[in-house]
LOFIBA-84179 format. One line per field, with one value per residue (C-alpha): x, y, z; residue number from 0. Coordinates in nm, 4 decimals. Example, Ala and Ser with C-alpha at 12.3 -4.5 7.8 and 13.67 -1.06 7.14 Angstrom:
// residues 2
c1 = [1.2300:1.3670]
c2 = [-0.4500:-0.1060]
c3 = [0.7800:0.7140]
nr = [0:1]
This chain:
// residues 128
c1 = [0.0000:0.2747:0.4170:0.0830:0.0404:0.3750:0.3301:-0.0498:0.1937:0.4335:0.1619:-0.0192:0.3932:0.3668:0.0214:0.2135:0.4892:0.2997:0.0818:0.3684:0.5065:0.2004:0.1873:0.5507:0.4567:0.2179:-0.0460:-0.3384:-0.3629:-0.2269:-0.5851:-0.4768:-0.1186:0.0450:-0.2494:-0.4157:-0.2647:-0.2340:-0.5079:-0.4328:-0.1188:0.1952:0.4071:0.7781:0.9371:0.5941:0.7048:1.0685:0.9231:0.6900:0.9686:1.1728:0.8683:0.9326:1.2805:1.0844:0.8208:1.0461:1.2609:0.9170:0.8545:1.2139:1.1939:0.8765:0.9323:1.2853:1.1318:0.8513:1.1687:1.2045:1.5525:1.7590:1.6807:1.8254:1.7988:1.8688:1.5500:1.5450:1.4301:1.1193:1.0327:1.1455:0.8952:0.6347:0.6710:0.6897:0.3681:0.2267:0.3333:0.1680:-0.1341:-0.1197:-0.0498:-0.3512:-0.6000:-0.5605:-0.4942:-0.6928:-0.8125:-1.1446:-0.9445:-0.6787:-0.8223:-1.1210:-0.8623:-0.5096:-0.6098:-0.7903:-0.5447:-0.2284:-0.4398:-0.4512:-0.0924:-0.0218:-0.1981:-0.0009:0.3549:0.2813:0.1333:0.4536:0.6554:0.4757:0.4458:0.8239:0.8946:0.7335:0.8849:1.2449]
c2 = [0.0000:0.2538:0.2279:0.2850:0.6019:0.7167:0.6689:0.9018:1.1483:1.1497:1.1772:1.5065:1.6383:1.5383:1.6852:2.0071:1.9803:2.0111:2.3064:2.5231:2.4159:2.5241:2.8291:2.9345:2.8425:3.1480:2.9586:3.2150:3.0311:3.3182:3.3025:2.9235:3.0187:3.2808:3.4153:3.5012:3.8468:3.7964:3.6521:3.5057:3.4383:3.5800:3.8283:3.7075:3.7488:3.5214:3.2877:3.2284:3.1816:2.9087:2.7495:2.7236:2.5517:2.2556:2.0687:2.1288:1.9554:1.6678:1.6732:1.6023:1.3133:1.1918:1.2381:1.0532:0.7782:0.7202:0.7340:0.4403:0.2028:0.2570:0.1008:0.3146:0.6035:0.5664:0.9245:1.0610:1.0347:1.3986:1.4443:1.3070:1.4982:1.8158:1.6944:1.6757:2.0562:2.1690:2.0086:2.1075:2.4905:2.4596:2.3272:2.6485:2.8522:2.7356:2.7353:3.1318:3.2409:3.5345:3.3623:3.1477:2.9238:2.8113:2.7720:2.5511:2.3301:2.3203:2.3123:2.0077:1.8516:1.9597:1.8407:1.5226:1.4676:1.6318:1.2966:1.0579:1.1922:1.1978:0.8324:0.7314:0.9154:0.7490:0.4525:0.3896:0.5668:0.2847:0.0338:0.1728]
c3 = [0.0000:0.0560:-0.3023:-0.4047:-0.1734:-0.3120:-0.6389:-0.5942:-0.4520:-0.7351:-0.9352:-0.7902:-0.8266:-1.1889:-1.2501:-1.0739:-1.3051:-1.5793:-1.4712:-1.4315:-1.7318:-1.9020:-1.6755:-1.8167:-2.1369:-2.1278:-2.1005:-1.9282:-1.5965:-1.3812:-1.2120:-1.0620:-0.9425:-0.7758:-0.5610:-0.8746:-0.8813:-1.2765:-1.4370:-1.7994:-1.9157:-1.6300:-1.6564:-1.7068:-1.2992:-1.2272:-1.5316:-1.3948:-1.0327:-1.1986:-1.3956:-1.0157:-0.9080:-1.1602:-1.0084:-0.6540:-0.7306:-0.8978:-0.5847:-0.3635:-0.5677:-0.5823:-0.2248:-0.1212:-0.3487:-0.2122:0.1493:0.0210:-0.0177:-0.4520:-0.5967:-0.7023:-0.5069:-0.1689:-0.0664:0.3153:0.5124:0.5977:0.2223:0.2856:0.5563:0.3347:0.1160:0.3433:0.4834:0.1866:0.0304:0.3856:0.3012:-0.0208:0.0914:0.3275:0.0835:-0.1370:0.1274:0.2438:-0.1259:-0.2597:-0.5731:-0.5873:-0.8427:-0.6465:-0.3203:-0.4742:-0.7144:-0.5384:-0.2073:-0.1844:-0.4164:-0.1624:0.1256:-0.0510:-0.1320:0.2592:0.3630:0.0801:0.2196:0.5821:0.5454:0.3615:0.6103:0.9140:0.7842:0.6934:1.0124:1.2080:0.9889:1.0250]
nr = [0:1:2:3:4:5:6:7:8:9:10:11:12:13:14:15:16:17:18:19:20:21:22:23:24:25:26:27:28:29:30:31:32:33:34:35:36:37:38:39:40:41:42:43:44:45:46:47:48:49:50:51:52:53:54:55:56:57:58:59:60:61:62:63:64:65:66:67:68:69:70:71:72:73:74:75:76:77:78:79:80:81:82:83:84:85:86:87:88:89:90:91:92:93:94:95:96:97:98:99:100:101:102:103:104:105:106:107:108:109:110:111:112:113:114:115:116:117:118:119:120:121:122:123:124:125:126:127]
């Protein structure tokens, strides 16, 4: 069950990935990110702070997934707990933001992926 967990995290950091790649593609989503200070497509600081978002959110994944036991990975277990706060920051983030978009879409979604990590976290805690 934990690789499954894992892998539904890794997944919502995918699905993450891709929004901001779309997002710094110009793509007008600046409703759904950022606080929604700049609805349609960003401006270009917003764009580059999008694009810093991308090796984050692939470091979260790397992170989890290495904590849920994948080969190959083997990463310190601090990493995962990284993760975790900063998922749990997002999720924070999301939930007091000023636009209707985000808070309805990305906050449930970083609640959801708050739960996946600290399940993989605590479980593998207990287990280590």
């Amino acid at each position: 069950m934990t690789a499954q967990i894992a892998h539904l995290y890794a997944l919502g950091c995918l699905a993450g990935v891709f929004f901001e790649i779309a997002v710094v593609a110009g793509v007008p989503l600046g409703s759904w990110t950022q606080g929604g200070r700049y609805p349609g497509a960003l401006p270009l600081r917003a764009r580059l702070l999008a694009a810093a978002t991308v090796p984050v959110l692939v470091f979260q994944a790397l992170a989890i997934l290495s904590a849920a036991g994948f080969p190959g990975l083997g990463w310190p277990r601090w990493t995962g707990w990284a993760a975790l706060g900063l998922t749990l920051a997002e999720a924070g983030l999301a939930r007091v933001s000023r636009s209707r978009d985000e808070r309805a879409v990305r906050g449930p979604v970083t609640l959801v992926m708050v739960g996946c990590a600290g399940y993989v976290m605590g479980v593998t805690q207990a287990q280590g």
